[in-house]
C-alpha positions, 0 to 999 in steps of 0.5 A: 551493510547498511549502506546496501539497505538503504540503497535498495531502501531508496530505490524502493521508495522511488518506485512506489512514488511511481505509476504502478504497471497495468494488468487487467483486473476484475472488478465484478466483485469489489466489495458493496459501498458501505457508510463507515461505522461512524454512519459517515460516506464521504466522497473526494470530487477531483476534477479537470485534471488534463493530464497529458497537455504539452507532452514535450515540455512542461506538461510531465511536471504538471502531470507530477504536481497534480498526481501530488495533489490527488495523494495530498488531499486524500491524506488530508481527508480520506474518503470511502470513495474518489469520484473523479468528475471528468477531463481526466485527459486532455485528450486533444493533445495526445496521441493513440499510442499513448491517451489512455496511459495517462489513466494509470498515473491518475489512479496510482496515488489512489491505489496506494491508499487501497481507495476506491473510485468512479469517474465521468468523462468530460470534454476532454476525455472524448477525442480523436484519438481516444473516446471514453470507452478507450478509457473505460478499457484502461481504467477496468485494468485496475483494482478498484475501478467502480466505473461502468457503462450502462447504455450502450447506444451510437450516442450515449457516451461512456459514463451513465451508471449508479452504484448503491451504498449500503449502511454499515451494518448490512451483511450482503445485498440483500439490505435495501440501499441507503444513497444512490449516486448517479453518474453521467457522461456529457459528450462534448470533445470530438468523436474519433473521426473528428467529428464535433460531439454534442455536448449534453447528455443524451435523450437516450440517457435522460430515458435510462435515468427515468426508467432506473428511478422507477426500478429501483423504486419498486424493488426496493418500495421506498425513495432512496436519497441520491446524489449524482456527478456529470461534468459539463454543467446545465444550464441552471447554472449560467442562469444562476451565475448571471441572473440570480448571481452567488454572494460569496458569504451564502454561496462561498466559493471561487466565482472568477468566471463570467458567464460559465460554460453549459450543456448544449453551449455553441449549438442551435435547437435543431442539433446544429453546431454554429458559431451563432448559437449560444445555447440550444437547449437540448439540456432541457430533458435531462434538467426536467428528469433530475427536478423530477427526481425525488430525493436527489439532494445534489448535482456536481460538476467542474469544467469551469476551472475558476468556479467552486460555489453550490447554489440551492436551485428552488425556482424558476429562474429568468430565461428558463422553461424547467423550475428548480425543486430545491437540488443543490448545483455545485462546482467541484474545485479545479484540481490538476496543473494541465488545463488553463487557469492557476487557482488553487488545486484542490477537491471538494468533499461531500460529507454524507451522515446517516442521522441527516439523510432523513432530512435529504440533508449532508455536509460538503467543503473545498479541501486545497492542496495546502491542507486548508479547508474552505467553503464549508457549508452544510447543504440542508433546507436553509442553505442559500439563506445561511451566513458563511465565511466568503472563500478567498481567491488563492492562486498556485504557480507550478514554478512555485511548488518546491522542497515540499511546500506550496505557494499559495497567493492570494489573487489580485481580486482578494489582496494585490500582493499578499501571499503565504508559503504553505506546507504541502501535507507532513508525510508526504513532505518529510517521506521526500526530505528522509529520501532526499537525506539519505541519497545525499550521505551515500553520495558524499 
C-alpha cells in the first residue's frame, strides 16, 4: 500500500514541475493591485529569456533551467507582482505551430505561486511567425495575465498600457491610486511578412502616453508617483555608458558590454534602415514625454544581457538634444539560459514603500539564481553620489547546473579562476532529492 502512494505521490510531483495545459481565462476581473499591509509593492523584473532557441538540441534544457531560475528567485523574494520585460521568445528560431506555446512554460512557475504578472515585448518577441499580439492571445489563456493592449494602430506594437496600484487599505476603486506603472512596447524583430520592424516606441504611442498622463491627473487632481518598463533602452543610455561611464561603486552592476544597444540603432533619420546609420534619433519624443513626466521615478529595460547597473539621469549629457530630470535608467539583470552571453541569471527587484514615495524615493536590488543579492541601492535624490559595494562579475554554465546547485564563476575581469558552488534555493533543491530518493527505493 505505500508503495502504491508513493508512486502516485511521484507521479504527481512530476506533473506539477510541468507547464500546467492552456484554456482561456478571464482576466477582466483580477483583483486591483494593492501594496501589502507592510506599506510595501515589490515587483520581480525577469528578462531576455529567449525561450524556444535551438529547438532540436540544447535549447529544452535551456528552457528548463531558466523556468528554474524564475521558480528560485520568486521563492527567494516573493513580489506582488512579476513583470516580465520582453524577449520572453526567441521568436526567429521558432515556427508558427508552436512560438507562442512557449508562454505557458514561462508563466507556469508563476501560476504555481498564484502570482501575478505583466510583460512588454521585446525584439524577439515580434517575428515572422509570431507578432505580439499572438502572445497576448496566449498569455490572456491564463489566470492572472495583467498584460493588455491600449493602442491599437498599424504600428504601435502590442504592449502599451498602465495599471493602478492601490494602498492597502482601500476597499474598491473608487480610492485614488498610490503608483502607476507604465508599460511600452518597443518594436524591433520583424513583422510577420518579414519586414524590418522599427525599433522604438512609436509616436502613435508617445501621443497615448501624453494624453493618459493628463487623464489621470485630472481624474484623480494630484500627481501620482510612477514608474514604467520598456525593453529596448533609449538613447540616454549608450550616451551614459559612453560618456558619463557608470563606476561600479555609485552605479553597481554588471557593465561588460561596450557601447549598448538603443531605440532606433541601425536606422537613419528619415525611418530608413541602413547598415550606415548608427542611430536615428526617433527615441527623441518618446525621451522628451518621459522627462516630462512629473513623478515618474524610474525606467527599466534589458535587452543588453551583460548590463545590470541604474544611472540617475539629471542632465543633459554630450551628443544629446533631451535633458535629463532626475529619472532613474536601470538594466534589469539577463534572466534566461536562451539568448548569448553566461552572466548570472537572475532578476532585479523594486522594492517600493509607502513612507518613501512622498520623496519619489524606492529600493531595488539584483536577486541571482544562487539566492545572493547584489547591486542593492536605494534610488533616492543622492543616488549617483552614494558609496556601494562594486557587483562582481559572475558567470553560469548550464553544463554546470546539476543535483540542485549552481556554479557560480567569477569572471576573468573580477578573479581569473575563482569559482564557488552555490545552493540553488532549499525547497526546491531538497523537493527534487526527496523525489529522486524515492524512485530510487521503488526501483531497486
Amino acid at each position: 500500500m505505500l508503495r502504491e502512494v508513493l508512486l502516485l505521490w511521484c507521479s504527481a510531483a512530476r506533473w506539477s514541475l510541468q507547464a500546467p495545459t492552456a484554456r482561456q481565462a478571464s482576466n477582466d476581473e483580477l483583483p486591483s493591485l494593492k501594496f501589502n499591509a507592510n506599506g510595501t509593492f515589490q515587483i520581480s523584473v525577469f528578462s531576455d529569456m529567449h525561450f524556444g532557441q535551438y529547438e532540436s538540441s540544447t535549447g529544452p534544457e535551456q528552457d528548463r533551467n531558466t523556468v528554474r531560475v524564475i521558480g528560485d528567485v520568486l521563492d527567494f523574494d516573493p513580489p506582488e507582482l512579476v513583470v516580465l520585460n520582453g524577449d520572453l521568445i526567441n521568436g526567429d528560431t521558432t515556427w508558427e505551430h508552436n512560438s507562442t506555446h512557449y508562454i505557458d512554460q514561462i508563466v507556469a512557475p508563476i501560476i504555481q505561486r498564484n502570482l501575478t504578472w505583466a510583460s512588454t515585448y521585446g525584439n524577439h518577441d515580434h517575428s515572422y511567425y509570431m507578432d505580439g499580439d499572438d502572445i497576448l492571445k496566449r498569455e490572456q489563456m491564463w489566470t492572472g495575465a495583467r498584460t493588455q493592449k491600449m493602442v491599437d494602430t498599424e504600428t504601435s506594437g502590442t504592449t502599451n498600457y498602465y495599471l493602478l496600484v492601490y494602498s492597502a487599505d482601500c476597499s474598491d476603486d473608487s480610492c485614488s491610486p498610490t503608483l502607476v506603472l507604465y508599460f511600452f512596447d518597443s518594436r524591433g524583430g520583424f513583422y510577420r511578412e518579414g519586414v524590418a520592424q522599427e525599433n522604438w516606441v512609436d509616436t502613435s504611442v508617445v501621443t497615448w502616453f501624453n494624453e493618459t498622463k493628463a487623464s489621470l491627473f485630472k481624474k484623480y487632481d494630484k500627481m501620482i508617483p510612477s514608474l514604467a518598463f520598456v525593453h529596448v533602452p533609449i538613447n540616454a543610455t549608450w550616451a551614459i555608458q559612453t560618456e558619463a561611464g557608470p563606476k561600479p561603486h555609485y552605479q553597481p552592476g554588471i557593465n561588460d558590454e561596450p557601447a549598448v544597444a538603443q531605440q532606433g540603432e541601425g536606422w537613419c533619420s528619415n525611418n530608413s534602415l541602413y547598415e550606415t546609420c548608427n542611430y536615428g534619433g526617433q527615441d527623441v519624443p518618446f525621451m522628451e514625454a518621459l522627462v516630462s513626466t512629473t513623478g515618474l521615478m524610474g525606467l527599466f529595460y534589458g535587452h543588453d544581457h551583460g548590463q545590470s547597473w541604474c544611472y540617475k539621469w539629471d542632465s543633459l549629457l554630450p551628443g544629446m538634444t533631451v535633458a535629463g530630470n532626475g529619472i532613474n535608467l536601470c538594466y534589469g539583470q539577463h534572466s534566461g539560459y536562451g539568448g548569448y552571453g553566461d552572466w548570472i541569471r537572475g532578476a532585479r527587484q523594486i522594492v517600493v514603500t509607502e513612507s518613501k514615495l512622498k520623496d519619489l524615493a524606492f529600493d531595488t536590488h539584483i536577486r541571482l539564481e544562487s539566492g545572493e543579492v547584489v547591486g542593492a541601492v536605494s534610488l533616492n535624490s543622492t543616488f549617483n553620489t552614494d558609496y556601494y559595494p562594486a557587483t562582481p562579475n559572475q558567470l553560469t554554465y548550464m553544463d554546470k547546473v546539476s543535483g540542485g546547485n549552481v556554479d557560480v564563476f567569477l569572471s576573468e575581469s573580477s578573479a581569473p579562476g575563482l569559482h564557488s558552488k552555490i545552493g540553488r534555493g532549499m525547497p526546491a533543491a531538497l523537493s527534487y532529492l526527496a523525489i529522486w530518493m524515492i524512485v530510487v527505493w521503488i526501483l531497486f
